[in-house]
N, C-alpha and C positions, 0 to 999 in steps of 0.2 A: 510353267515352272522350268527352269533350266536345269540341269542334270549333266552339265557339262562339267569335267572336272578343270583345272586351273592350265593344264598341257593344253587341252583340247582347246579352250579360248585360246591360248596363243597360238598354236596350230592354224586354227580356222583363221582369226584375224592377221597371221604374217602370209599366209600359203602354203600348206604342204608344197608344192612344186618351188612355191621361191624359199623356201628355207632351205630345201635342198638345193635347189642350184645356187646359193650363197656359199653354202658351206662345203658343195662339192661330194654328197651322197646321192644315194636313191630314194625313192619315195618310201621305199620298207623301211629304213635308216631312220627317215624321219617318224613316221608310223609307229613304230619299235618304242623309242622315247617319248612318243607320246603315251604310251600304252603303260611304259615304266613308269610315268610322271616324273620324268625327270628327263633334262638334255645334256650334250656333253660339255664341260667346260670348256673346251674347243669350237663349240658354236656361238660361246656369247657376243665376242663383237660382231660376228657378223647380224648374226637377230636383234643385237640393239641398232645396229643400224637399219634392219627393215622396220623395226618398229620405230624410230626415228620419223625413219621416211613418211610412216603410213601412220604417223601420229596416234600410233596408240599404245595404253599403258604396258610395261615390260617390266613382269616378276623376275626378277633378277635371282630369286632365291628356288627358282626352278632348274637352273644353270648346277651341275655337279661341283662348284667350286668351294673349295674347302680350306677356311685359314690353318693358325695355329689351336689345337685343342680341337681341331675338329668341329668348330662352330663355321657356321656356312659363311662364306666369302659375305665381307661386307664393303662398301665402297667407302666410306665413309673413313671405316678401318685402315682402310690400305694407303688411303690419301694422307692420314696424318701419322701412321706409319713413314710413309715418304718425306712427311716435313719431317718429322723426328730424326729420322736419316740424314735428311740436309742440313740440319740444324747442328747435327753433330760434327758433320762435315767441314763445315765452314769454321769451326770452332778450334781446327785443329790446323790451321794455317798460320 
């Protein structure tokens, strides 16, 4: 039975040492937020790109990013936020 919590898989599956050396901490740094269950919103792109690399799954909703209202960063959210935005943009030409 695994008894890993959701940090810990990403931890173990990106590298403690390469998530630090991506993101430009120490291993306590990384250790630390794992321990929090949570990492900084400053590390997401570099961790989706090791998990990119290293083809495996990336909670996204472990990342400290936080929209409007306080509800956790969504991607989805933010993309049609952006067309919304373009949308508008364009409109006013």
């Amino acid at each position: 039975m695994d008894n890993k919590t959701p940090s810990e898989k990403l931890a173990d599956a990106l590298g403690r040492k390469e998530i630090a050396a991506a993101v430009g901490v120490g291993l306590t740094a990384v250790s630390n937020a794992v321990v929090r269950q949570a990492f900084p919103a400053s590390w997401f792109s570099a961790c989706q790109h090791l998990a990119f690399q290293k083809n495996v799954p990336f909670p996204a909703d472990l990342f400290q990013q936080r929209g409007a209202g306080n509800q956790h960063f969504s991607m989805h959210a933010a993309q049609r936020d952006f067309e919304r935005a373009g949308d508008r943009g364009q409109g006013a030409a």
